[in-house]
Backbone bond lengths (Angstrom), bond angles and torsions (degrees), N, CA, C in turn:
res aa  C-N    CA-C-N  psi(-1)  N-CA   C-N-CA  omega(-1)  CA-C   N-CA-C  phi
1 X - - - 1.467 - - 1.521 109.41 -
2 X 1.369 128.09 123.94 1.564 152.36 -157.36 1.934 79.53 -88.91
3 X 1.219 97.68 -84.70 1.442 97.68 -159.60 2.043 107.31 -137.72
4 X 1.366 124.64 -177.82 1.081 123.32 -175.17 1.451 116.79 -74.63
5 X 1.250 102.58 -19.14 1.754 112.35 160.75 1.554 135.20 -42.00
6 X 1.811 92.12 -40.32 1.244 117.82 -179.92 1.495 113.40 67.89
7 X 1.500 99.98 25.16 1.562 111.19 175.67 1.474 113.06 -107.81
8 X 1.391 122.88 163.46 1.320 125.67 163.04 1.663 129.55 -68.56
9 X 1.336 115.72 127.24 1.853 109.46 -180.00 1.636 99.10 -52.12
10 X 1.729 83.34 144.36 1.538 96.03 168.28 1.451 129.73 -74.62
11 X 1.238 110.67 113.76 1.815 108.76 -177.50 1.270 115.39 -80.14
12 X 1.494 91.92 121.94 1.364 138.29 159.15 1.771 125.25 -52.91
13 X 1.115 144.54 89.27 1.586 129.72 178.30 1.358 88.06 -83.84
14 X 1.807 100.55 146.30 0.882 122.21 136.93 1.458 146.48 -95.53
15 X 1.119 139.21 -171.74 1.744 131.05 178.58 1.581 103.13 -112.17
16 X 1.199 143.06 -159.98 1.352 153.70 95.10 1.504 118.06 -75.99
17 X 1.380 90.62 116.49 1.622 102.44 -175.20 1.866 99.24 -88.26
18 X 1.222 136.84 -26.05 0.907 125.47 -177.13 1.791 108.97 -168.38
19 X 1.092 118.71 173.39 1.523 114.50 175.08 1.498 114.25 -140.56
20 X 1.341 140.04 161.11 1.570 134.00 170.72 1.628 101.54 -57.38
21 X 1.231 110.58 120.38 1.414 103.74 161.31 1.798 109.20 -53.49
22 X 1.950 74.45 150.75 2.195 89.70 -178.13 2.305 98.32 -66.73
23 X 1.157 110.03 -13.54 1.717 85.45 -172.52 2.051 95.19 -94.08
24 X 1.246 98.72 24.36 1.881 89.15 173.15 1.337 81.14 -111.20
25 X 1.515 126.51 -52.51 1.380 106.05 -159.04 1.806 130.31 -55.49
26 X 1.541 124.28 150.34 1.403 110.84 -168.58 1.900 74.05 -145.75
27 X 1.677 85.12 118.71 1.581 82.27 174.77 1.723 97.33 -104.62
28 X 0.959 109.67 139.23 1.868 118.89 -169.95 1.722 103.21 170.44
29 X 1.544 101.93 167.28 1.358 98.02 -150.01 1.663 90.65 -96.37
30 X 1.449 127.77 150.26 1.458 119.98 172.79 1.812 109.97 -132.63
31 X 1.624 117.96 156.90 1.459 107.22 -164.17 1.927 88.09 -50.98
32 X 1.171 134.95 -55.47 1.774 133.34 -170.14 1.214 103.83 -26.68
33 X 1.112 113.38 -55.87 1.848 118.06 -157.34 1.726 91.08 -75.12
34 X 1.131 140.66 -57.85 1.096 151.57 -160.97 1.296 101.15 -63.99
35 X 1.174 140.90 -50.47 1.318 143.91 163.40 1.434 132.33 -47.34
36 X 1.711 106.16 -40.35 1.121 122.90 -161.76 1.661 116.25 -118.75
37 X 1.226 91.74 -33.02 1.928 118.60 177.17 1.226 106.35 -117.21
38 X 1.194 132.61 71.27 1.580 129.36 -164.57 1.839 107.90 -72.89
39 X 0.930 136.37 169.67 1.708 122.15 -163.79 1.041 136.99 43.35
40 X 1.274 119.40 -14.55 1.347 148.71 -155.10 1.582 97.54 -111.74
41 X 2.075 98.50 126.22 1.963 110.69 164.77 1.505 88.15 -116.16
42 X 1.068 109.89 141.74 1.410 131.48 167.93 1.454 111.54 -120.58
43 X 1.275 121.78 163.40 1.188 123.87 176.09 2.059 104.84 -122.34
44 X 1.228 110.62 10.02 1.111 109.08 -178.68 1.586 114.57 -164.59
45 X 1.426 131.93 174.44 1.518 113.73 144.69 1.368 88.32 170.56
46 X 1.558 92.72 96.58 1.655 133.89 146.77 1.496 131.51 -3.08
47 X 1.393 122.41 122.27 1.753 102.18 -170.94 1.611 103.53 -176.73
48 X 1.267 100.11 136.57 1.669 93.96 156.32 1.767 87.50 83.42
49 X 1.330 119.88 73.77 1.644 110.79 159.06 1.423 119.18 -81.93
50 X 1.135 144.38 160.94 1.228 130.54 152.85 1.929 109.48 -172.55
51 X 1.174 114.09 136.43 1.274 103.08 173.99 1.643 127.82 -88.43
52 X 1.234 112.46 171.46 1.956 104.29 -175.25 1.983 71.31 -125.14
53 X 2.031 78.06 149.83 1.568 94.65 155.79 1.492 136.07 -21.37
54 X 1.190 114.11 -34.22 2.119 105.21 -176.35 1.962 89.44 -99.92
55 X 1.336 111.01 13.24 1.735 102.09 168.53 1.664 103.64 83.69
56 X 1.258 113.48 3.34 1.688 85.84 163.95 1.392 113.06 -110.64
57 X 1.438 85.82 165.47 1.855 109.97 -167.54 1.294 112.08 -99.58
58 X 1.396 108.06 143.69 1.467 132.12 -174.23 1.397 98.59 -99.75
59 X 0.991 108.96 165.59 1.592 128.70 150.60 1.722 115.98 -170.35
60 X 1.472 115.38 165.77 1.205 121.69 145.61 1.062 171.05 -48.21
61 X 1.340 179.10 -38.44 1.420 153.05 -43.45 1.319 111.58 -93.20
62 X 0.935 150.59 95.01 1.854 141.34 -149.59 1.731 87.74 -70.73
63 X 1.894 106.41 -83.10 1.362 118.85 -166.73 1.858 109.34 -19.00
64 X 1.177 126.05 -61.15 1.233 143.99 177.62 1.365 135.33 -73.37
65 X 1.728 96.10 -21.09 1.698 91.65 167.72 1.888 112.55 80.60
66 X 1.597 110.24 29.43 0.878 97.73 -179.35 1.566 113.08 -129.58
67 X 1.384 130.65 161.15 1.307 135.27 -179.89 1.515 102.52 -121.48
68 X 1.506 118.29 119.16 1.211 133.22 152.25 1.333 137.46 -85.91
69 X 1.266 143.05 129.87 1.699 151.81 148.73 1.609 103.29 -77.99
70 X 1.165 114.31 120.42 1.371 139.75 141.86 1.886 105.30 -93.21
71 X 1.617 96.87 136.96 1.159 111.64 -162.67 1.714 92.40 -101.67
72 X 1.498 123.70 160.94 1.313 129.67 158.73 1.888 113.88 -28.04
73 X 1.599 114.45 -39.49 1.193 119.93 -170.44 1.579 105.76 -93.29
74 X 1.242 128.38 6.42 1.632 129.80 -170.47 1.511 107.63 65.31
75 X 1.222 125.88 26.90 1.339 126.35 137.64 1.571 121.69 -31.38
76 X 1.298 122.48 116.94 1.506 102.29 161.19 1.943 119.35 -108.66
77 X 0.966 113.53 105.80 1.672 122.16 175.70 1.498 112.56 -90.28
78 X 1.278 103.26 111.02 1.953 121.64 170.05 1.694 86.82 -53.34
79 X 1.443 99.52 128.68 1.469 104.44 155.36 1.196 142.80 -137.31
80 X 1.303 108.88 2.23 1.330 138.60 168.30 1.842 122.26 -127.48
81 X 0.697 170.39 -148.87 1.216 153.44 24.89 1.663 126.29 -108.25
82 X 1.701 110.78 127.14 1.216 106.24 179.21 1.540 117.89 -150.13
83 X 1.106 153.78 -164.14 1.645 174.60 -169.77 1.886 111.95 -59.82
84 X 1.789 93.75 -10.65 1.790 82.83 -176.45 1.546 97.80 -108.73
85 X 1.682 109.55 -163.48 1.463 131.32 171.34 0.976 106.84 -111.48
86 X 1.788 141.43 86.64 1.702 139.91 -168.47 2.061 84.20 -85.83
87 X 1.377 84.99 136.65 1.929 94.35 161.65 1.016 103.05 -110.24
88 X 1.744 122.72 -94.13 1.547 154.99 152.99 1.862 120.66 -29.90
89 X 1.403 87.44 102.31 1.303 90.58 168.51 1.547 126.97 -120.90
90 X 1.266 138.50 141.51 1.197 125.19 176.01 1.454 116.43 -148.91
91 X 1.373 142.44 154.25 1.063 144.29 -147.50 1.534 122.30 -91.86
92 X 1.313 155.93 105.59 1.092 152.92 -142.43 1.325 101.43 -91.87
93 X 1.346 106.63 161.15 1.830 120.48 -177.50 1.649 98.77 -62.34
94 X 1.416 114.32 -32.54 2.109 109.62 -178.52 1.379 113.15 -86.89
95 X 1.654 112.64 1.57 1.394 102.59 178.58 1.553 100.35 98.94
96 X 1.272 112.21 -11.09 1.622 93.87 -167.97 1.901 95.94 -90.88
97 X 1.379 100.53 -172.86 1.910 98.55 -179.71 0.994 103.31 -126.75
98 X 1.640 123.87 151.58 1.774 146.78 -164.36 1.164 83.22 -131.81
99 X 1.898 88.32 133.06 1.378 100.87 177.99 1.730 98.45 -127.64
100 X 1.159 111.53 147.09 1.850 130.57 -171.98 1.767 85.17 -90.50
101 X 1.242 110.68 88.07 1.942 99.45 179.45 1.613 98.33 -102.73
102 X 1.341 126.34 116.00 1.438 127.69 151.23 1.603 121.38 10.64
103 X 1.820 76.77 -85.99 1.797 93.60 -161.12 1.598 86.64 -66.29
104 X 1.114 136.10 -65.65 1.877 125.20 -140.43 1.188 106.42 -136.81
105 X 1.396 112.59 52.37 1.544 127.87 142.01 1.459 113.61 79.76
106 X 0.775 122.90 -159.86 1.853 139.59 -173.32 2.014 103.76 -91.74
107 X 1.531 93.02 101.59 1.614 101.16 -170.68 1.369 106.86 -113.31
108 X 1.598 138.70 170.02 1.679 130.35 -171.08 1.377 82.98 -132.72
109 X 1.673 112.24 139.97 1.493 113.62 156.26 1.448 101.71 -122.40
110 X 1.234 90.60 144.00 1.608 108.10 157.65 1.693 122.85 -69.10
111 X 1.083 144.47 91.49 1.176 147.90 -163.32 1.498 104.08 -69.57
112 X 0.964 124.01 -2.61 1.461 133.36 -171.66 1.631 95.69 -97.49
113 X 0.846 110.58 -98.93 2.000 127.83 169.05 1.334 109.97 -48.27
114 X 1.430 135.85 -42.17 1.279 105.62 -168.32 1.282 113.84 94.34
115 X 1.293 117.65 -1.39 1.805 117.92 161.41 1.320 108.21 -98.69
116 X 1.846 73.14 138.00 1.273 107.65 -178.94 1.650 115.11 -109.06
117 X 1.391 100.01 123.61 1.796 100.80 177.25 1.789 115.65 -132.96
118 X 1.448 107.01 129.84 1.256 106.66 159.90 1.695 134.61 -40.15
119 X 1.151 138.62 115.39 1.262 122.83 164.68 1.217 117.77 -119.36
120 X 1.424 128.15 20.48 1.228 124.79 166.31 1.930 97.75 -176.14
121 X 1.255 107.61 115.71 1.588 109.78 179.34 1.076 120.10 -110.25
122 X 1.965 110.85 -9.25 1.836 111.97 -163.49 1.351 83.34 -148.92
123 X 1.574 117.96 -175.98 1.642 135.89 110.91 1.256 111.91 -101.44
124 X 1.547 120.61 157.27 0.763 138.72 162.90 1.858 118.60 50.14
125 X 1.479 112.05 12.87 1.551 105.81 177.64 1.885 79.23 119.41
126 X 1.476 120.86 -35.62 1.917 120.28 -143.65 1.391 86.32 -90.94
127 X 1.634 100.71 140.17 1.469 111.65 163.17 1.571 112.60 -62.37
128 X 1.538 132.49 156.28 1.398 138.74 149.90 1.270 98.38 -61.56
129 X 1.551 106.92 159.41 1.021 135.96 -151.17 1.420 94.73 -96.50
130 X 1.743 119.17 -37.34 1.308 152.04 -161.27 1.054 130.12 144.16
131 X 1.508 134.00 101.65 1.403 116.55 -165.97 1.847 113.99 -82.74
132 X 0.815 95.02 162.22 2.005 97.17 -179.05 1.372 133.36 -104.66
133 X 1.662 105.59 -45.65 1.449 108.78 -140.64 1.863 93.45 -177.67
134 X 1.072 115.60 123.94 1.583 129.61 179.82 1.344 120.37 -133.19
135 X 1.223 117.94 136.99 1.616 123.70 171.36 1.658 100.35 -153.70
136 X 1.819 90.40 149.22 1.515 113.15 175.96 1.502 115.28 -87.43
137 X 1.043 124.55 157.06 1.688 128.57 163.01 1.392 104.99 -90.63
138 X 1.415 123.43 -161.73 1.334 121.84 -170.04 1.930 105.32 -106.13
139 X 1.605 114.18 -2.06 1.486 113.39 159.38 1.574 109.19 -111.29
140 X 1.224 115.54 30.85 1.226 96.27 158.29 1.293 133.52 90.20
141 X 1.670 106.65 14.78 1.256 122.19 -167.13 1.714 95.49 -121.20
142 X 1.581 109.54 123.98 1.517 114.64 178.43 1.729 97.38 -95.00
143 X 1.861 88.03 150.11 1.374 111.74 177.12 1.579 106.43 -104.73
144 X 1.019 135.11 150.87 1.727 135.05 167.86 1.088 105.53 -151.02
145 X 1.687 118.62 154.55 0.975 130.54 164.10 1.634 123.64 -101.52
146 X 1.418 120.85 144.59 1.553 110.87 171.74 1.413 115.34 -114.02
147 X 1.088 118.80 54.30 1.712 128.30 154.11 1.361 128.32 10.07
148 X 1.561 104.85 -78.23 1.709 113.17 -155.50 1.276 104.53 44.20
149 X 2.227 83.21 -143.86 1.149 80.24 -165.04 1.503 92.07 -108.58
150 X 1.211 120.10 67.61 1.848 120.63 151.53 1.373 136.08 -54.79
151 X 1.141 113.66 141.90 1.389 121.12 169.54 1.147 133.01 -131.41
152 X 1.549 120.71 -136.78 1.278 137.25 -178.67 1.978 106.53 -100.94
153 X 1.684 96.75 -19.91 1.521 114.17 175.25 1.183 128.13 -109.67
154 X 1.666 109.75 -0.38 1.339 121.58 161.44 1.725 113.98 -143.86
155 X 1.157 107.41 73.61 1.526 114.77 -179.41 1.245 130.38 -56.69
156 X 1.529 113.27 54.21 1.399 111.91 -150.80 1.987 110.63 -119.06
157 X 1.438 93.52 0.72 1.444 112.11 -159.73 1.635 101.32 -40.48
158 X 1.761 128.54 -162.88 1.137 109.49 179.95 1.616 100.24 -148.05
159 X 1.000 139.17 -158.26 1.539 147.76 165.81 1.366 75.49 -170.94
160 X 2.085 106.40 142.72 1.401 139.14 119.60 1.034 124.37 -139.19
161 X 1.421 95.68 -175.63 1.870 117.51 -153.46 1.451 91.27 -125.35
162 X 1.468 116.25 111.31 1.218 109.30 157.83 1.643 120.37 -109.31
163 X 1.353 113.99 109.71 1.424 109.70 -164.30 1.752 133.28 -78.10
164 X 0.770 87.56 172.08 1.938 72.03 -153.60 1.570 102.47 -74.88
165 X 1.957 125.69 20.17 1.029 109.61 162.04 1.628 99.83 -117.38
166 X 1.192 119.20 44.77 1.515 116.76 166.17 1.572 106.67 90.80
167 X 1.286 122.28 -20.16 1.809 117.92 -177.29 1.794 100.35 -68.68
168 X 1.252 114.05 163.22 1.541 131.93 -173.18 1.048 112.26 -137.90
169 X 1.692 129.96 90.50 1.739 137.38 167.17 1.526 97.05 -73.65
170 X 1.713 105.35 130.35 1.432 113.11 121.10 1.288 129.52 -60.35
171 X 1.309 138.20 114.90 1.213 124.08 179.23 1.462 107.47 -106.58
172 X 1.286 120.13 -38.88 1.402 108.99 -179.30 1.468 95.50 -149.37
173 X 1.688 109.97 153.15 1.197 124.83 -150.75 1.593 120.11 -149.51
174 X 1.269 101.28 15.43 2.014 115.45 -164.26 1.218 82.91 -135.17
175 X 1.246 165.83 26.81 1.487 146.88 166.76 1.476 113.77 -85.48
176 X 1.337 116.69 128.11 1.200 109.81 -168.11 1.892 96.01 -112.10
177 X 1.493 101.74 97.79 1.413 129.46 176.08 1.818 109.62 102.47
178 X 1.132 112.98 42.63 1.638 96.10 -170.09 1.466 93.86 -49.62
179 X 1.587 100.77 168.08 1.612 117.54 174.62 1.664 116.04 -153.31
180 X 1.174 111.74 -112.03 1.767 102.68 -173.97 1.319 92.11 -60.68
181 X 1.353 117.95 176.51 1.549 134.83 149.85 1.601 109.31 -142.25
182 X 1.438 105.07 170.78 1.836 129.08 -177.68 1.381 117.78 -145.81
183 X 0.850 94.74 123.24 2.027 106.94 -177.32 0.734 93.73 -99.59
184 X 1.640 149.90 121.00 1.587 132.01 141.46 0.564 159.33 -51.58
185 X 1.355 178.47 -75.05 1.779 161.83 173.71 2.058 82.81 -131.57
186 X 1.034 103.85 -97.38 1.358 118.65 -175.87 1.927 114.19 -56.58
187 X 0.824 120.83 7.08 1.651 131.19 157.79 1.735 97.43 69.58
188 X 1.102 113.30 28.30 1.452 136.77 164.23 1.801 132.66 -45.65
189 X 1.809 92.78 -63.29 1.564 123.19 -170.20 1.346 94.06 -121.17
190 X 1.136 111.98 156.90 1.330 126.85 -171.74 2.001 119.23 -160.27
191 X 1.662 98.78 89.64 1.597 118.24 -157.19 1.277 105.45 -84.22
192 X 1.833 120.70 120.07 1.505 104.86 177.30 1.772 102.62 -114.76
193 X 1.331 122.52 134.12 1.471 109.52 162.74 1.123 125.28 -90.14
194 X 1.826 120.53 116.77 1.251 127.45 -148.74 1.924 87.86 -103.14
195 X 0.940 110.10 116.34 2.080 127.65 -167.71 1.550 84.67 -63.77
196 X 1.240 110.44 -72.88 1.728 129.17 -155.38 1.414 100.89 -54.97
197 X 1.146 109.27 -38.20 1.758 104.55 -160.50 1.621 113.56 -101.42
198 X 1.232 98.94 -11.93 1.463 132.69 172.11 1.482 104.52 44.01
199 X 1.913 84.59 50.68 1.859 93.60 149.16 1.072 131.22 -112.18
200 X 1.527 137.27 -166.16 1.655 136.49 156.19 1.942 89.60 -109.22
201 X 1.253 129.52 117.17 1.188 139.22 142.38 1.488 110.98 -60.30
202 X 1.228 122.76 148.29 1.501 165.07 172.33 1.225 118.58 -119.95
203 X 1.578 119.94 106.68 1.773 119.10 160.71 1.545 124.07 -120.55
204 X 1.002 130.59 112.80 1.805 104.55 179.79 1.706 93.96 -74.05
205 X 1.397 76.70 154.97 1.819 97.81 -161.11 2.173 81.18 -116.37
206 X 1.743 96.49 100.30 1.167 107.84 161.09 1.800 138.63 -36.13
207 X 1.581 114.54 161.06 1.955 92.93 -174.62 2.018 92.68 -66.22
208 X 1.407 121.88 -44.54 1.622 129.85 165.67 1.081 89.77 -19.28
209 X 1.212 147.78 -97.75 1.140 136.70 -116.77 1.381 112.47 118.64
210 X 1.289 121.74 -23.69 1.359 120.42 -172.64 2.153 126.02 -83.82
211 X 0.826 103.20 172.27 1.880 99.64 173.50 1.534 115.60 -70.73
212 X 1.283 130.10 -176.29 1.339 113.78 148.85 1.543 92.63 170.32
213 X 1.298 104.86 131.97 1.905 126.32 -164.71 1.208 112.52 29.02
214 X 1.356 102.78 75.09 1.557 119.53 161.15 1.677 120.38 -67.98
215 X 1.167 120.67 137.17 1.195 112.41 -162.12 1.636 112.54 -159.22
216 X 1.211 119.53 161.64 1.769 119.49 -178.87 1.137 121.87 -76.89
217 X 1.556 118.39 115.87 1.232 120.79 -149.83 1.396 108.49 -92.03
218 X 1.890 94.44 -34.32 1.808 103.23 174.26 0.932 77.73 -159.79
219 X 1.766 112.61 165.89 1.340 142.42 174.08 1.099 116.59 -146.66
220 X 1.871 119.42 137.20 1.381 123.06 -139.08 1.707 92.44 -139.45
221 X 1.306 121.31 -177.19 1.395 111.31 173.18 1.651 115.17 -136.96
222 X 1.114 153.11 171.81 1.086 131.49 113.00 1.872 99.74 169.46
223 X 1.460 134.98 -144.19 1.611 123.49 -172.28 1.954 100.61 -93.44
224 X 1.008 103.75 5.82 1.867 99.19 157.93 1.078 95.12 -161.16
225 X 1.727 125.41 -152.66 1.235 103.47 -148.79 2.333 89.74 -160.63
226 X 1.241 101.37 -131.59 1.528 106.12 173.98 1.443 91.55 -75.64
227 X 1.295 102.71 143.83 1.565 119.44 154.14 2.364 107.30 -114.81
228 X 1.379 79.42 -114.27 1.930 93.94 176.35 1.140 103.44 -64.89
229 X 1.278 105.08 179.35 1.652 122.34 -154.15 1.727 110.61 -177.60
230 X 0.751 136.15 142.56 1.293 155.14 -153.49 1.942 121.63 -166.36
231 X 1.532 113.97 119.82 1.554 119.31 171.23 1.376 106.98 -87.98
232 X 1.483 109.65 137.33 1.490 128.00 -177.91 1.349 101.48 -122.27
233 X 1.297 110.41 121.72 1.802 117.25 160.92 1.708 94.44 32.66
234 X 1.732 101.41 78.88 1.138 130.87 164.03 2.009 112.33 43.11
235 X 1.336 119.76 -49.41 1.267 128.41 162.24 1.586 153.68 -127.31
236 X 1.732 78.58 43.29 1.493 102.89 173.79 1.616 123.16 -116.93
237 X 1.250 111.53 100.36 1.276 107.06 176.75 1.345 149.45 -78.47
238 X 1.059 145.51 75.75 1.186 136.72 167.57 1.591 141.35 -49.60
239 X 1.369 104.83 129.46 1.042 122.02 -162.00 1.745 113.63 -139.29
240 X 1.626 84.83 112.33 2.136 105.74 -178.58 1.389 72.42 -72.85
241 X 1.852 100.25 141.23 2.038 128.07 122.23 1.087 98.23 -102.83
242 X 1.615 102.58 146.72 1.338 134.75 179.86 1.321 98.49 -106.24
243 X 1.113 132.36 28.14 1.345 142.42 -174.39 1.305 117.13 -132.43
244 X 1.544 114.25 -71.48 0.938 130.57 -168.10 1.893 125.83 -81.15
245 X 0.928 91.71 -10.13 1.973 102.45 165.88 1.800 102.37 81.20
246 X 1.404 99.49 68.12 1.615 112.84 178.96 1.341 126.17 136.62
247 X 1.621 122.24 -168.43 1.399 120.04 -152.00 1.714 82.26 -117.99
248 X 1.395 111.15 155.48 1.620 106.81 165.58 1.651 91.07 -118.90
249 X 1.512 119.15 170.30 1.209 121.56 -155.72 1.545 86.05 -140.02
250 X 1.347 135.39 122.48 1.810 125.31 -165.08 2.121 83.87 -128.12
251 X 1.091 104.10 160.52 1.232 115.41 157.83 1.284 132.64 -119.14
252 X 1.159 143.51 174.82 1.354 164.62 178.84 1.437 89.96 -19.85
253 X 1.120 147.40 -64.77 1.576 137.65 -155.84 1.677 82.58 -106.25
254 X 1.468 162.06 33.50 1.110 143.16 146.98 1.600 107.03 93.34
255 X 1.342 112.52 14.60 1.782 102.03 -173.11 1.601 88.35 -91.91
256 X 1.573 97.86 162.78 1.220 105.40 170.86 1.413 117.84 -113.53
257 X 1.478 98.45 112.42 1.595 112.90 -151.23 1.950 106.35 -96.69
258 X 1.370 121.81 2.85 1.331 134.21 -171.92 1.367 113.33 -174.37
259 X 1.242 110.91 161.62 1.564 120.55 176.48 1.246 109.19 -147.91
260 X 1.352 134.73 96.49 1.584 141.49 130.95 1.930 126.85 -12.93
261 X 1.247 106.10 69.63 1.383 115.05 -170.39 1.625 122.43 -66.67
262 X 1.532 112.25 117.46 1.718 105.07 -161.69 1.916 100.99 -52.90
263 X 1.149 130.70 146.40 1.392 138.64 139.43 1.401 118.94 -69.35
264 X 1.656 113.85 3.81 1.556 102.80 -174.88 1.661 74.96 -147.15
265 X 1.608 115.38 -147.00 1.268 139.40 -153.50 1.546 115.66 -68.63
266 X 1.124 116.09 -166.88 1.666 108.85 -163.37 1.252 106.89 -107.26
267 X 1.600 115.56 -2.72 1.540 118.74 -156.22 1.508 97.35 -102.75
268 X 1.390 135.53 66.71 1.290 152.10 177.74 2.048 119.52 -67.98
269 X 1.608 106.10 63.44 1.632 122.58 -164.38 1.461 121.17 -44.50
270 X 2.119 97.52 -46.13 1.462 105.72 -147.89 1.438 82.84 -149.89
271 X 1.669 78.39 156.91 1.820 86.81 152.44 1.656 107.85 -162.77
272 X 1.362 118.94 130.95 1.698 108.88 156.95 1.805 122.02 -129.51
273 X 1.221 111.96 163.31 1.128 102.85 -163.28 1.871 106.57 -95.76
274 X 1.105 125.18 162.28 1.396 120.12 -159.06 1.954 95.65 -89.46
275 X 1.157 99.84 126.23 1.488 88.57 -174.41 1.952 131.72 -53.24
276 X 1.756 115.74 150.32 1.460 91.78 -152.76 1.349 147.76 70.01
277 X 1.329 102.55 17.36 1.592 102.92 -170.39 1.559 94.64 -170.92
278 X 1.483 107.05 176.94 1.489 117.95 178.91 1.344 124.86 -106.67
279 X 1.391 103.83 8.44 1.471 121.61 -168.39 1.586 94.29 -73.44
280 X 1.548 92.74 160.78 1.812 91.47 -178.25 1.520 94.31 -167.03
281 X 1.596 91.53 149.54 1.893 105.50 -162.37 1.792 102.37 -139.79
282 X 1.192 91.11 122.41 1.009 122.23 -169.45 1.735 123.38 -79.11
283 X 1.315 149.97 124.73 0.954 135.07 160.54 1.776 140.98 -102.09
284 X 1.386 112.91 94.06 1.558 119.32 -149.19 1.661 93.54 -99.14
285 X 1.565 96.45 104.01 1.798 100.19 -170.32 1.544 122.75 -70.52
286 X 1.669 98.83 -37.45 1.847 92.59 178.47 1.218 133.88 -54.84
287 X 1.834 112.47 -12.60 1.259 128.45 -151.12 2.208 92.81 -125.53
288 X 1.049 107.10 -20.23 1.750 107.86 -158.66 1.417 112.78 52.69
289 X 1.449 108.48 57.98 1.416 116.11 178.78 1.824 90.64 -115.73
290 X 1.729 87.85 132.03 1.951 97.01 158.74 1.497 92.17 -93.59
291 X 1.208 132.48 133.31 1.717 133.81 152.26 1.255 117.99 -105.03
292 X 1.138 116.06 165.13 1.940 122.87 -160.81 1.159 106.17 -158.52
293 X 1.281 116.08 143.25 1.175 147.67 179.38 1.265 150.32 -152.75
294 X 1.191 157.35 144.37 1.400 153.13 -132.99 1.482 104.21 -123.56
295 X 1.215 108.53 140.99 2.083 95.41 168.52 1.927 73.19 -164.50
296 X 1.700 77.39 139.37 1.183 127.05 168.12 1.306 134.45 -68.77
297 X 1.409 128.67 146.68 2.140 125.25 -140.54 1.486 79.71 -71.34
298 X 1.705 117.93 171.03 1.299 114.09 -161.37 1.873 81.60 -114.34
């Protein structure tokens, strides 16, 4: 059941707004792909959208270790490349970008220079498990997830809060695959996409600081599950499958009121919306397609 209607979400097409140019791609085998894409050479795999203030878009390459700018004009500019796996990216209160990197934790680049700095590599002395996927609230406190390789057979995934005066919450610690997350406007709700279990979790995020009756917000099916995630006009959620070939669009009580249909491959990672507007860009990894699409005031 979609919603209380007992109707089907309205489909959405999308376009390809742009693709990795063929002289970035390097199809060859890397430990990522081998781990994660077993048989499988890729020459790319897509992640982490997000726009900066003058409207251009970032993204990832995990396998390769690379960070891209797409310009307003579909320019693509190499702007990073180095030794980790960046997924999760999200935009810092100075303008600079946080990246959710696998191997070595939650790092800040300067998009300007090209430095790169650690700001968080452990807890407590303990390696991450894997980090995923990061977002800020509106004071300044980033959320991340630590993934690995969790599941449905090791429910061990993680959520924290690192607050913007240096303290570090566990907040949740049984998720088997957390992935994107969403803070909402007022730092209220607090949305995790659990891959493995192939739900959207729900927590109200206490005045403490703490969780409290976290619960399944929607439940989806198919060979992976939620990835990214994105807030629309305060209570619209979006939600990438990496499975299922598109974005689902849930509302205020969790129905799923639309569906964002890939124009390219089935492996649908990320999504953010272009700031000010309703436009929304898509990241379809098997293919190195960004896709875009329009949706209408709710």
């Amino acid at each position: 059941m979609w919603n209380l209607n007992f109707t089907p979400p309205t489909m959405i097409p999308t376009t390809v707004l742009t693709r990795l140019p063929d002289s970035f791609r390097q199809a060859r085998r890397t430990d990522w792909v081998d781990a994660n894409k077993p048989g499988h050479v890729m020459d790319s795999f897509l992640e982490g959208p997000v726009f900066d203030d003058q409207r251009n878009l970032y993204v990832t390459d995990i396998p390769y270790g690379r960070i891209f700018r797409i310009e307003p004009d579909l320019t693509w500019h190499l702007v990073l490349e180095y030794d980790g796996w960046p997924n999760g990216l999200a935009l810092g209160p100075d303008g600079s970008l946080w990246i959710a990197d696998y191997r070595k934790g939650i790092l800040r680049l300067d998009p300007r220079t090209g430095d790169l700095t650690t700001v968080l590599g452990h807890r407590n002395s303990e390696s991450f498990k894997g980090v995923n996927d990061l977002v800020f609230d509106g004071e300044g406190n980033l959320y991340f997830t630590d993934q690995g390789q969790t599941g449905l057979h090791d429910p061990t995934g993680r959520v924290y809060r690192l607050r913007a005066n240096g303290q570090l919450d566990l907040l949740l610690a049984n998720a088997p695959s957390p992935n994107g997350l969403v803070v909402n406007d007022d730092a209220s709700v607090l949305f995790v996409a659990v891959t493995r279990g192939n739900q959207v979790w729900r927590a109200p995020l206490l005045p403490n600081g703490s969780l409290s009756k976290m619960g399944a917000f929607q439940t989806f099916f198919g060979t992976s599950g939620p990835d990214g995630m994105a807030l629309l006009d305060r209570d619209r959620l979006l939600v990438a499958h990496a499975s299922l070939g598109g974005v689902f669009v849930l509302n205020a009580r969790g129905e799923v009121t639309d569906f964002l249909r890939s124009a390219a491959g089935a492996t649908v990672t990320n999504v953010a919306i272009k700031p000010g507007t309703r436009e929304v860009v898509m990241t379809e990894s098997a293919t190195g397609s960004i896709l875009f699409a329009s949706l209408e005031a709710a």
